[in-house]
C-alpha positions as CSV (number, residue, x, y, z in Angstrom):
1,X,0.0,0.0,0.0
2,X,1.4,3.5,-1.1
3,X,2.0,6.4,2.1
4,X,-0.4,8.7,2.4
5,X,0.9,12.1,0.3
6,X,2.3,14.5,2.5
7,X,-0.4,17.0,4.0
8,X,-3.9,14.4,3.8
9,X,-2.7,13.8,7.8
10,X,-4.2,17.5,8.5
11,X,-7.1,16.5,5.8
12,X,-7.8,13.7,7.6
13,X,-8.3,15.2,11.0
14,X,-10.3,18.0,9.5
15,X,-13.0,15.8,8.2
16,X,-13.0,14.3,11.3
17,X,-14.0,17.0,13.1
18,X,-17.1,17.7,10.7
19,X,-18.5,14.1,11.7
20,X,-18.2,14.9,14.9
21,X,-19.1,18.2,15.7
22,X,-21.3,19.1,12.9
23,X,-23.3,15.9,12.8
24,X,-22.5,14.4,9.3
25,X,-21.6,10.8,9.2
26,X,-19.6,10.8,6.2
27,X,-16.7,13.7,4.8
28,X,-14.5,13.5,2.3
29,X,-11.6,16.0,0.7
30,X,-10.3,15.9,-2.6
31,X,-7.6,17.3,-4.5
32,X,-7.3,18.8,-7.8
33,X,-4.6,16.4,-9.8
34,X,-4.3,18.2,-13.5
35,X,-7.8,18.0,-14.8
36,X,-9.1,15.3,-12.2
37,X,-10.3,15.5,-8.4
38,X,-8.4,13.3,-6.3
39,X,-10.5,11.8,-3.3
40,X,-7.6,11.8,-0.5
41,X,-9.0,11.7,2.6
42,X,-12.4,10.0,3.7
43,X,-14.0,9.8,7.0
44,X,-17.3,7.8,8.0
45,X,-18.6,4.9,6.1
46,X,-16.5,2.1,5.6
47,X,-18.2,1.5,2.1
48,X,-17.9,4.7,1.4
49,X,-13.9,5.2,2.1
50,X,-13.6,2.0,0.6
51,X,-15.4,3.2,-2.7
52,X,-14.0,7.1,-2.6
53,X,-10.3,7.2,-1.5
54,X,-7.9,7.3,-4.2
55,X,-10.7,7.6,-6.8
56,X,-10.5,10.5,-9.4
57,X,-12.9,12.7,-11.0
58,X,-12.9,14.8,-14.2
59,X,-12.8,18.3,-13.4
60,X,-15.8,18.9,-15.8
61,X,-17.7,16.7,-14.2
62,X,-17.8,18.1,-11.0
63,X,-18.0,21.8,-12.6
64,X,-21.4,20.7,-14.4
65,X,-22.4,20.2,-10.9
66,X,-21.4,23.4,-9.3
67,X,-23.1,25.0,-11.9
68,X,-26.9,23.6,-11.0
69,X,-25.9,24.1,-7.0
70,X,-27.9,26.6,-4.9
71,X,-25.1,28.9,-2.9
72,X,-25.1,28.4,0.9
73,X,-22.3,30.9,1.5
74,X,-18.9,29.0,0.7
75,X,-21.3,26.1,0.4
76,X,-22.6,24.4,-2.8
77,X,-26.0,22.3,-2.2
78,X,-27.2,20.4,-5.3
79,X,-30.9,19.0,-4.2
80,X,-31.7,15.7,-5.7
81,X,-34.6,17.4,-7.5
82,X,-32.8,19.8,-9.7
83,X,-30.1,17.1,-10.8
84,X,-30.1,17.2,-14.4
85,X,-31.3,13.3,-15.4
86,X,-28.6,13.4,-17.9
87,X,-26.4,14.3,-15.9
88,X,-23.1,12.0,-14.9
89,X,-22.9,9.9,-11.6
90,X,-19.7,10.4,-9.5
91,X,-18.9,9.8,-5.6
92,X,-20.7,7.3,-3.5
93,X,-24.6,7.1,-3.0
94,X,-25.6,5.9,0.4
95,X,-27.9,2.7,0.3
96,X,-30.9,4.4,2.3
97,X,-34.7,5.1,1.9
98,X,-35.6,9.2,1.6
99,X,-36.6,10.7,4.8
100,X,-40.1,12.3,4.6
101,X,-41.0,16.5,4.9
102,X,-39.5,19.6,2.6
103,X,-35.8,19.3,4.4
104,X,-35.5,15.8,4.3
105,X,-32.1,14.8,3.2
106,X,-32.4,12.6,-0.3
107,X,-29.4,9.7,-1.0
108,X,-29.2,11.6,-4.3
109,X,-28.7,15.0,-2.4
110,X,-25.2,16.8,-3.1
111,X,-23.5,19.0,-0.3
112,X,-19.8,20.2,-1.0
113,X,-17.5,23.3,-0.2
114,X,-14.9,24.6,-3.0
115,X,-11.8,24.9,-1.8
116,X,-9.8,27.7,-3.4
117,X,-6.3,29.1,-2.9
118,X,-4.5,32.4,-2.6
119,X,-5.3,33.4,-6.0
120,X,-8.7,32.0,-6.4
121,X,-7.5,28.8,-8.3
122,X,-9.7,25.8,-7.9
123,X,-8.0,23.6,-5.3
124,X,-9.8,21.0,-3.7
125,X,-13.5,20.0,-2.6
126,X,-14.7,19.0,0.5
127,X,-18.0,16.9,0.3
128,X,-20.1,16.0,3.0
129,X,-22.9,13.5,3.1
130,X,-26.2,11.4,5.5
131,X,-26.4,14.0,8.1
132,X,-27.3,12.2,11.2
133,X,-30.8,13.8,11.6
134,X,-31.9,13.3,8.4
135,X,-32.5,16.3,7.5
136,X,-30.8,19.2,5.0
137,X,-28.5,21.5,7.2
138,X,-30.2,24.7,8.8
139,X,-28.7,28.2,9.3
140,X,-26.8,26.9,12.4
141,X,-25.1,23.9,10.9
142,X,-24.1,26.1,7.8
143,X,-22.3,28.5,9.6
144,X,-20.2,25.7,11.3
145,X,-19.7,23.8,8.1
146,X,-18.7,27.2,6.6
147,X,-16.1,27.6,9.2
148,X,-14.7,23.9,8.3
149,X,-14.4,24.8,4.9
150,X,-12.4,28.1,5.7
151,X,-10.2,25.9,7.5
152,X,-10.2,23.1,4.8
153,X,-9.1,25.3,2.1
154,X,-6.3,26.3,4.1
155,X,-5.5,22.7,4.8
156,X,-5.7,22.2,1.4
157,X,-3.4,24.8,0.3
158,X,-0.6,23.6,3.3
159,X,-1.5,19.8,1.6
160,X,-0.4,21.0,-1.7
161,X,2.7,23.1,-1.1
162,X,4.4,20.2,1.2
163,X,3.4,17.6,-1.7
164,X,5.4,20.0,-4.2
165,X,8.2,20.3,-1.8
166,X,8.3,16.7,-0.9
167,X,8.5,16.2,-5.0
168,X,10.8,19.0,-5.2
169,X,13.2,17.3,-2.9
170,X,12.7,14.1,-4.7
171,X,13.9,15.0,-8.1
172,X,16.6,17.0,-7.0
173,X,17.6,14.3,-4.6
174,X,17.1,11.7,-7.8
175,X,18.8,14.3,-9.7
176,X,22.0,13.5,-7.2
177,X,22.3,10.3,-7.1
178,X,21.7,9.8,-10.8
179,X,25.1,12.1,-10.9
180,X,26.6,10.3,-7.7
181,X,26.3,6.7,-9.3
182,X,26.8,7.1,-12.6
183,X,29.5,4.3,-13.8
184,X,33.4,5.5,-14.5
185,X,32.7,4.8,-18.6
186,X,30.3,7.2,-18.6
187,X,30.2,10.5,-20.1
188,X,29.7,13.9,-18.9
189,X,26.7,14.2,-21.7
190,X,25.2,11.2,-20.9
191,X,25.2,11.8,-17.2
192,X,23.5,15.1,-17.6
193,X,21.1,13.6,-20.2
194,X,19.7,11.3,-17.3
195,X,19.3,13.6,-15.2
196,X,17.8,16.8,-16.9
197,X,14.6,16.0,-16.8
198,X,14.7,15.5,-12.9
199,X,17.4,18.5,-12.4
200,X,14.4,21.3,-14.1
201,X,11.8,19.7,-12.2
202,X,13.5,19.4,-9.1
203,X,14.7,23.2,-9.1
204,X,11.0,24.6,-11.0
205,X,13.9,25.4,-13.8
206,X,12.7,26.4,-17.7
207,X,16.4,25.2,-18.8
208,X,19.4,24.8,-18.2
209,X,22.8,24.4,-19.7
210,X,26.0,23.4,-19.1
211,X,29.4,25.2,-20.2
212,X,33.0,23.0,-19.6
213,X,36.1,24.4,-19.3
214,X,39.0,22.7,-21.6
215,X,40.9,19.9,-20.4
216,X,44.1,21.6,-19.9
217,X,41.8,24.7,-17.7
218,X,41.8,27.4,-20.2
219,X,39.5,28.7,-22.9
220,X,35.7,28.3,-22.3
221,X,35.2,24.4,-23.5
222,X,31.7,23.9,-25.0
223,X,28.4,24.9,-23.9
224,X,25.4,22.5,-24.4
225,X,21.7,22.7,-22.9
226,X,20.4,19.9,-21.4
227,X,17.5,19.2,-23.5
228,X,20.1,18.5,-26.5
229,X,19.2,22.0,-28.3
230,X,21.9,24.4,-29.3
231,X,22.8,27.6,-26.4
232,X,23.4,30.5,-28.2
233,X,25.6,32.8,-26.2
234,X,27.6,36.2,-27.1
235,X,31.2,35.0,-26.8
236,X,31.0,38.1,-23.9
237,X,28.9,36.2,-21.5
238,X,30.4,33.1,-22.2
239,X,33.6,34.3,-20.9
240,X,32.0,36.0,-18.2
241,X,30.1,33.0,-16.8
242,X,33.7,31.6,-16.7
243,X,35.2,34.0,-14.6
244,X,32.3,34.3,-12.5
245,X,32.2,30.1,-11.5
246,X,35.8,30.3,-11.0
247,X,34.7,33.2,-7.9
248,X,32.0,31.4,-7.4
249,X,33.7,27.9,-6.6
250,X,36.7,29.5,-4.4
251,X,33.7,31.0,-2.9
252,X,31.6,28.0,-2.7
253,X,28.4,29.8,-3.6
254,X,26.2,29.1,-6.3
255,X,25.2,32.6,-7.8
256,X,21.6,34.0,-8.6
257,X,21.3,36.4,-11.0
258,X,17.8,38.4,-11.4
259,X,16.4,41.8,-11.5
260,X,15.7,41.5,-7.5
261,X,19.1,39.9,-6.9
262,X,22.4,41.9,-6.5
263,X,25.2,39.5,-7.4
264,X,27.5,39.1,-4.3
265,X,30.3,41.4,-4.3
266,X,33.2,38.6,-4.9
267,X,31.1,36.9,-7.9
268,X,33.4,38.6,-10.5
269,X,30.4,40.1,-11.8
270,X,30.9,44.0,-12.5
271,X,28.0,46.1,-13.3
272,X,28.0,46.3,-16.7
273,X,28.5,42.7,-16.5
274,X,25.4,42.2,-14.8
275,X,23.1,44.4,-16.8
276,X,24.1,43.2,-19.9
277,X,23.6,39.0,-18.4
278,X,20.2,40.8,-17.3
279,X,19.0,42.1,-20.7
280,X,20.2,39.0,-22.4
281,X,17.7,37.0,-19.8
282,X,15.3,39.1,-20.6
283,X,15.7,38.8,-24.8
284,X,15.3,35.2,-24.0
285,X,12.2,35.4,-21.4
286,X,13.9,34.3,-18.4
287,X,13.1,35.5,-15.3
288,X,16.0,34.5,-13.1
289,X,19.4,31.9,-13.5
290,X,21.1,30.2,-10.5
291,X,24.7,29.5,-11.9
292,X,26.4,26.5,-10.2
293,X,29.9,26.2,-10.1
294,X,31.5,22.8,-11.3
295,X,34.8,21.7,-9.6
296,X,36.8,19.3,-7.7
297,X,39.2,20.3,-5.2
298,X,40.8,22.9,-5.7
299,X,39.9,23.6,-9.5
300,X,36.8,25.0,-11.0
301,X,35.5,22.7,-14.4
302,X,32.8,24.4,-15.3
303,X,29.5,25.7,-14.8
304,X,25.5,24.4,-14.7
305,X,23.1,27.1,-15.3
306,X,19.7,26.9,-14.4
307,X,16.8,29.3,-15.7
308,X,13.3,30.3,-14.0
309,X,10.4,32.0,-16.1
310,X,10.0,36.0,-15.2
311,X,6.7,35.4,-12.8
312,X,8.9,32.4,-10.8
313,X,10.2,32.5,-7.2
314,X,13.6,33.5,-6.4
315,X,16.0,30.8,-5.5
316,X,16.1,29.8,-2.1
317,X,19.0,29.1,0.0
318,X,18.3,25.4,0.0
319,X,17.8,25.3,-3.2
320,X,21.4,27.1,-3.9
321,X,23.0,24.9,-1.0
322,X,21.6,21.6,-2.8
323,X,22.8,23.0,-6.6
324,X,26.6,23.4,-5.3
325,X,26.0,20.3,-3.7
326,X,25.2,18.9,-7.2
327,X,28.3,21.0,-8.5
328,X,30.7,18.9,-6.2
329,X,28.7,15.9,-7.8
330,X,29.1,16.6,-11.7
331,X,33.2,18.0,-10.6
332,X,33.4,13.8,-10.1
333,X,32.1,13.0,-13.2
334,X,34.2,15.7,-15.3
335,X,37.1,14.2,-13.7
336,X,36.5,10.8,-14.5
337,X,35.2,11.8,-17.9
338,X,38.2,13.1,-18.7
339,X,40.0,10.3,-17.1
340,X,38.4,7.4,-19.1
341,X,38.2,9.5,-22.6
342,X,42.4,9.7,-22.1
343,X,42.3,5.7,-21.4
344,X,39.9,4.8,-24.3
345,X,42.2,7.5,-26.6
346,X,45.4,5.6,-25.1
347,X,44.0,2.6,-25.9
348,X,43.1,3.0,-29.2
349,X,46.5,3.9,-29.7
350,X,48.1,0.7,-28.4
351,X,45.5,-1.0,-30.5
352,X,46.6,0.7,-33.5
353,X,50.1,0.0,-32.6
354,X,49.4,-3.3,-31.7
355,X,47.6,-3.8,-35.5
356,X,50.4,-2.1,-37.2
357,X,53.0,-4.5,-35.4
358,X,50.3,-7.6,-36.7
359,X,50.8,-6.5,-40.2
360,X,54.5,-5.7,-40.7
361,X,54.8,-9.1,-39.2
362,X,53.0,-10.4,-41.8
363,X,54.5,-9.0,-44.2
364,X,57.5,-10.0,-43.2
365,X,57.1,-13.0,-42.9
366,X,55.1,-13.7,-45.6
367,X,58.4,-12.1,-47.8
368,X,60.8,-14.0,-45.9
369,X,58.9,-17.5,-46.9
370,X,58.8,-17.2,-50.0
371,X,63.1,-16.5,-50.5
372,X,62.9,-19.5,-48.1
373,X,61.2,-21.9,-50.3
374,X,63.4,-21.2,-52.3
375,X,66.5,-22.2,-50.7
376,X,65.2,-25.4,-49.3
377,X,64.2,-26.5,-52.9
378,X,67.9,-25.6,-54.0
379,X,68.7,-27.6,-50.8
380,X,67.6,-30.4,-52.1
381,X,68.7,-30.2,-55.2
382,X,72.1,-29.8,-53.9
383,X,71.8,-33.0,-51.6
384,X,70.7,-35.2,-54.9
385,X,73.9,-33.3,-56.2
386,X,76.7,-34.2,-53.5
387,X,75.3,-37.7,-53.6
388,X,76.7,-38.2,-56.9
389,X,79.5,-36.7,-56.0
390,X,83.0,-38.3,-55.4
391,X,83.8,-39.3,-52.3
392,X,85.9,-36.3,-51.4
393,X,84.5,-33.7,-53.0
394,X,80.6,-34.6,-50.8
395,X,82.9,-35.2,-47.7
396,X,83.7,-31.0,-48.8
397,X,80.6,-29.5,-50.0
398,X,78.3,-31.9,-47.5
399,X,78.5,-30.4,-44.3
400,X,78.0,-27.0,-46.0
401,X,74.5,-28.4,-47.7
402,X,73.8,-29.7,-45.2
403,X,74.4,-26.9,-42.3
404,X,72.6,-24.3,-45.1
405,X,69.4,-26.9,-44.9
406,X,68.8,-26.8,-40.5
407,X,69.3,-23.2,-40.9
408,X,66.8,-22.7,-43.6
409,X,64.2,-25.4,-41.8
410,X,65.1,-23.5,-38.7
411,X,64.2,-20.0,-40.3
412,X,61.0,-21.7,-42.0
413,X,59.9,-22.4,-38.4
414,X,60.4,-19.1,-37.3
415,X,58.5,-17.5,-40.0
416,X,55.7,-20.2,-39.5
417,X,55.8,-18.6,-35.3
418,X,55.3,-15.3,-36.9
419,X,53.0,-15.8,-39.1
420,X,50.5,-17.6,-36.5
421,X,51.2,-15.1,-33.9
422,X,50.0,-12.3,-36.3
423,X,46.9,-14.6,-36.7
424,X,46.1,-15.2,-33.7
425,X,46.8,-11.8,-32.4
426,X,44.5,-10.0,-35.2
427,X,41.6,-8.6,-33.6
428,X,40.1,-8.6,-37.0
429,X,39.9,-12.0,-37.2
430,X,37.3,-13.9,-34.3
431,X,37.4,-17.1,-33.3
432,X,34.5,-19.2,-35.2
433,X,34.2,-22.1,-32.7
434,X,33.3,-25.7,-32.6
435,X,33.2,-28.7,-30.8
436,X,36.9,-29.7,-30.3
437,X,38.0,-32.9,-28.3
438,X,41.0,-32.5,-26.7
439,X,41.6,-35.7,-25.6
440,X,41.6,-36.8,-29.4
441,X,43.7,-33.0,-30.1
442,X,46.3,-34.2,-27.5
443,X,46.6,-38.1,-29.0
444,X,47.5,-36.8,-32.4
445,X,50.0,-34.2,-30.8
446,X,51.8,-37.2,-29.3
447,X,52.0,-39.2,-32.4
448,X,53.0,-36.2,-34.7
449,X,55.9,-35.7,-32.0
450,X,56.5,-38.9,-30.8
451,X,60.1,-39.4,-32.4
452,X,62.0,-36.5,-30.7
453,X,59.9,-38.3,-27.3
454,X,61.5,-41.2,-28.0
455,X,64.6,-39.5,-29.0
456,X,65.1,-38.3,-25.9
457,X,64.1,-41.1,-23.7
458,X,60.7,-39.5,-22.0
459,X,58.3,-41.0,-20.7
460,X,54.8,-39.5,-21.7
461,X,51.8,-40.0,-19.1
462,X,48.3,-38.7,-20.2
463,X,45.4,-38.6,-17.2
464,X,41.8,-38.3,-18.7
465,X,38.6,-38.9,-17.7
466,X,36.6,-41.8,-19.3
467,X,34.3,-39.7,-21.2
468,X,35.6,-37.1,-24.1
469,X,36.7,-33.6,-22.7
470,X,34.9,-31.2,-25.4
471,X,35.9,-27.3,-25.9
472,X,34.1,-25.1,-27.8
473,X,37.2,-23.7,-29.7
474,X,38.9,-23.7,-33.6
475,X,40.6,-27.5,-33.7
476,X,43.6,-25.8,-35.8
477,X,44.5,-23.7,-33.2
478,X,44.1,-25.8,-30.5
479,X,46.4,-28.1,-31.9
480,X,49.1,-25.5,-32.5
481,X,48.4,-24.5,-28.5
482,X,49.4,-28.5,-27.5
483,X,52.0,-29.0,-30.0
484,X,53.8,-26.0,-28.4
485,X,53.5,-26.9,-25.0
486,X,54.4,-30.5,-25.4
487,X,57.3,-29.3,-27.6
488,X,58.4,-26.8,-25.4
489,X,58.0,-29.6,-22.3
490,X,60.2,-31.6,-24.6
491,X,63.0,-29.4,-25.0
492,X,63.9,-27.9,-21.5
493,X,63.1,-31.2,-20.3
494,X,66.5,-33.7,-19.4
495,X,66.6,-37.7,-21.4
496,X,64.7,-39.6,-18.7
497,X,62.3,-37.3,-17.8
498,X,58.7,-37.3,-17.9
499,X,56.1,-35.2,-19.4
500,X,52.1,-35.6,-17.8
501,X,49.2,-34.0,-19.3
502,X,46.1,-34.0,-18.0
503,X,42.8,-33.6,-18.6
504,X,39.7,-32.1,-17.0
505,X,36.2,-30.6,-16.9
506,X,36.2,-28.0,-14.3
507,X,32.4,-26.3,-14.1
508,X,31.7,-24.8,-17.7
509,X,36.2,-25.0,-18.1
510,X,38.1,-27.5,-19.8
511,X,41.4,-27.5,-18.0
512,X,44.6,-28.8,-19.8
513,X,47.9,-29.4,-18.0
514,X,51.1,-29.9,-19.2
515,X,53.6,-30.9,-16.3
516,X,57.3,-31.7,-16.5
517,X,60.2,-32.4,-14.8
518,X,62.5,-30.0,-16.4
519,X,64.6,-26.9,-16.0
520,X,62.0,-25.1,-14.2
521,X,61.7,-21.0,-14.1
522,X,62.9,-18.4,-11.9
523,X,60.0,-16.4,-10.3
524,X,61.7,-13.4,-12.1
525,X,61.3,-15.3,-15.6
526,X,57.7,-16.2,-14.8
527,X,56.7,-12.7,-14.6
528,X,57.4,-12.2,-18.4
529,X,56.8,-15.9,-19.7
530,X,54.3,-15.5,-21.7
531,X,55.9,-12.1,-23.8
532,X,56.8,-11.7,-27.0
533,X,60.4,-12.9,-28.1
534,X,60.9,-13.1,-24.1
535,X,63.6,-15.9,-23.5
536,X,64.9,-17.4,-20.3
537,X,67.7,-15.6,-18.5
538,X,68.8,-19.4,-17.4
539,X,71.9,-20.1,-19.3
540,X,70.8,-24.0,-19.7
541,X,67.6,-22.9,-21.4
542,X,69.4,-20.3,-23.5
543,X,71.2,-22.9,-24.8
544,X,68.1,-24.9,-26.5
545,X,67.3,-23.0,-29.9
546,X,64.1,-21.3,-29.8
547,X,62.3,-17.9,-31.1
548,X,60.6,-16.9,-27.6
549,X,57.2,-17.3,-29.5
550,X,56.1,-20.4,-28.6
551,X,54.1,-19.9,-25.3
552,X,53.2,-16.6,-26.2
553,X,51.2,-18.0,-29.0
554,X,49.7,-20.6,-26.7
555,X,48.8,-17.6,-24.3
556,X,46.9,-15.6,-27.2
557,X,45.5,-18.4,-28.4
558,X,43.9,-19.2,-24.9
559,X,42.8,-15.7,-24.3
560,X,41.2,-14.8,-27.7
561,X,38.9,-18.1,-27.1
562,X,38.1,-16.7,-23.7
563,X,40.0,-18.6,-21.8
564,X,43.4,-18.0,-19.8
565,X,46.7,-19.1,-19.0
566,X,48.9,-20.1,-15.7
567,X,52.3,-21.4,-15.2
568,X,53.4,-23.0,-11.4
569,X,57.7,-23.8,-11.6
570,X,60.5,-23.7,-9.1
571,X,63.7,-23.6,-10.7
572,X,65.6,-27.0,-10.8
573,X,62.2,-28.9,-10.3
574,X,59.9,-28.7,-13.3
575,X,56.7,-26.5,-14.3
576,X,53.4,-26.9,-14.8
577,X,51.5,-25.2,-17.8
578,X,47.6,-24.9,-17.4
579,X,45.2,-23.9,-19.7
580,X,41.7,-22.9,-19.4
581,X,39.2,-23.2,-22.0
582,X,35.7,-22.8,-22.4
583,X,33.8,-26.3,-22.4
584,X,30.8,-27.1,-24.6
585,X,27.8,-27.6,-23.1
């Protein structure tokens, strides 16, 4: 159940009071809503609060009923009898037979007291009905109930005015923490768009507009209303509303400016300042402005000015208090504005970096293979060659074939790393994924390397569950990601060691790990593992050919399919690579 509305308390009482003391057994107040009547306070009947409070009337309704109603003073009596019979049916009827005579009191009888306000505005109606004696009010009774409806229109008028301050607080207080919680990642225009609408209601404003000062705290920014329309300032006042919120916020005083209103003596504001602000107001038919200063610590950011129409009250010092209040408020959001425009401009500039490095790469690469090709054709050619050779002429030229042919493999290997990483790491290409088993993925890793195992005397050990680990990832890539860390497991591990992977459904993760009992990393190394080019500072590991590409390939490959890397080594006792991917449902 909704709280009462602030005010229908002193309502409530009144209509008490006419039950009691002026012998009606029902009263009821309403309030005018727009074009409706608004039933918010009922006393009497049960069925009659039941049917009446909260209900709404047109206006015109209730007007066609004034109109026919015989004048008892402040009172309006509408006998049953001279009820139009076309006429519409509103309120509550009482279930009750007529009373006999010339004053008895009809169900259909009407008895209500306009309520009007200060400047004769239609306010409210208080409505009484089923007298207890039965019978139409004499002179005596109408001179009390005349006397309740003095005081109910003046209820009705305190009613009102706490119900508009109670809604003024509530928009401006909305209007605050719209500003107070807006999110880092948003911006200043955006933050003000939400809350403009709130901000003019809350402070009875015509408009407002903002005006930020640049990022580096000179110049006069840009000025933008808050309904999205263009402001349309002389350059003049522009600069003066700058100088004036910088006063104003060493001051910490939001400034009013009106015809009734002397600017304070520190606002920066000379005369002719003033009276030139004041005919532009007046050019534009506004009353009165309350200019906010915009700032955090000890710097001023800007300003928010708010406009009032010329017939308007004059700014109150709680409304001014709860403006620079707001001032402090939008100060935060300028800052972090500013803060996350500089981060999403640095960003795009590592991107674009980032993209450019992708493509030389490439391009690199992609000119360095082809040269290559080359040379391991003629490689070959030249190995057919020096077998036909005599004996010491291949035992000359072999070695040298032979010694251009690792090198050129070993190059072709390199350019392959390159060319993947600038795959993997192009943000313009996404990740199309499918149902990958990498229990199956990790099988035909093992037999595509399972000479330079053997080679090497390791001893392979792969723990899997019964039923098929799935990912939901690109195969090809996934390969590449356990070929290198098998490969790399192979290499810095000693002949006689032993290499474990394991598999693993973790919650909605596929978990790979790849555990040996090799070199193991410094915590120092770890930090940069999984860098471009980076290679370990361990002289034994130095000592193993390698491009430094391997597990950063295996790390962008995890993190561009959503998932993530980690590494757990001591030095001298092995590592332990884990990979996290997302598992299909």
């Amino acid at each position: 159940m909704e709280p009462a509305p602030p005010g229908t308390d002193v309502l409530e009482l009144l209509v008490e009071g006419v039950t009691r003391m002026v012998g009606f057994r029902v009263a009821a107040v309403g309030l005018v809503r727009g074009d409706e009547l608004e039933m918010v306070a009922v006393v009497g009947d049960d069925g009659a609060r039941e049917q009446l409070l909260g209900s709404r009337t047109p206006l015109t309704t209730i007007l066609g009923e004034l109109e026919v109603a015989e004048h008892w003073g402040p009172l309006r009596f509408v006998p049953h009898e001279a009820m139009p019979g076309d006429a519409e049916m509103w309120g509550w009827v009482p279930d009750i037979e007529a009373a006999q005579g010339p004053d008895a009191w009809h169900p259909m009888d009407a008895l209500c007291a306009p309520l009007y306000g200060r400047d004769g505005e239609l306010l409210g109606l208080l409505s009484l009905d089923l007298p207890e004696d039965g019978r139409r009010p004499g002179p005596e009774q109408q001179r009390v109930l005349a006397a309740y409806a003095e005081q109910a229109a003046r209820a009705a008028v305190l009613a009102l005015e706490r119900e508009e301050l109670a809604e003024q607080v509530r928009l401006a207080s909305a209007a605050r923490q719209i500003v107070r919680n807006a999110p880092a990642d948003l911006g200043i225009d955006e933050v003000l768009g939400a809350s403009a609408d709130a901000l003019m209601q809350g402070f009875r404003a015509v408009g407002a507009w903002l005006q930020l000062f640049d990022g580096d705290g000179h110049g006069t920014g840009r000025v933008v209303a808050l309904d999205d329309t263009e402001v349309r300032l002389p350059g003049r006042l522009v600069r003066v509303a700058e100088r004036v919120a910088r006063a104003a916020w060493l001051l910490q005083q939001a400034q009013v400016l009106s015809p009734h209103h002397a600017p304070a003596s520190a606002s920066a504001l000379s005369h002719v300042d003033a009276q030139e602000s004041l005919a532009f107001l007046e050019s534009i038919a506004v009353g009165s402005l309350l200019l906010v200063p915009i700032g955090a610590g000890p710097e001023a950011l800007g300003n928010l000015v708010l406009t009032r129409p010329v017939d308007a009250p004059d700014w109150s010092a709680t409304e001014r208090a709860a403006a620079l209040d707001i001032g402090h408020d939008l100060g935060r959001v300028v800052l972090n504005a500013r803060s996350f425009e500089r981060e999403q401009r640095l960003v795009a500039e590592l991107r674009a970096i980032d993209s450019y490095k992708g493509r030389l790469i490439a391009t690199v690469s992609h000119e360095l293979k082809n040269p290559l090709t080359a040379v391991l054709g003629h490689v070959e050619v030249l190995e057919d060659l020096v077998q036909d050779m005599p004996p010491e002429l291949a035992r000359s030229v072999g070695p040298s074939v032979a010694t251009i042919g690792r090198g050129a493999h070993r190059m072709t290997r390199v350019v392959e790393d390159l060319l993947l990483l600038a795959r993997v790491g192009d943000p313009d290409r996404p990740v199309v994924p499918t149902r990958v088993d990498v229990g199956s993925v990790v099988a035909d890793v093992l037999a595509l390397l399972a000479y330079a195992l053997d080679e090497k005397g390791l001893d392979v050990v792969v723990e899997a569950p019964r039923r098929p680990v799935v990912a939901m990832a690109e195969a090809e890539e996934i390969e590449r990601l356990v070929t290198n860390l098998v490969s790399n497991a192979c290499k810095y591990t000693p002949a006689g060691g032993t290499i474990t992977l394991c598999l693993a459904v973790e919650g909605h993760e596929v978990v790979l790990e790849c555990t040996d009992t090799g070199l193991g990393i410094s915590e120092a190394d770890q930090a940069q593992l999984f860098q471009e080019f980076f290679r370990s500072t361990n002289p034994v590991a130095l000592a193993e050919p390698g491009t430094g590409l391997g597990l950063n390939i295996v790390h962008r490959i995890a993190v561009r399919h959503g998932g993530r890397t980690e590494v757990e080594s001591r030095l001298g006792e092995g590592s332990t690579f884990r990979v996290r991917l997302p598992a299909a449902c």
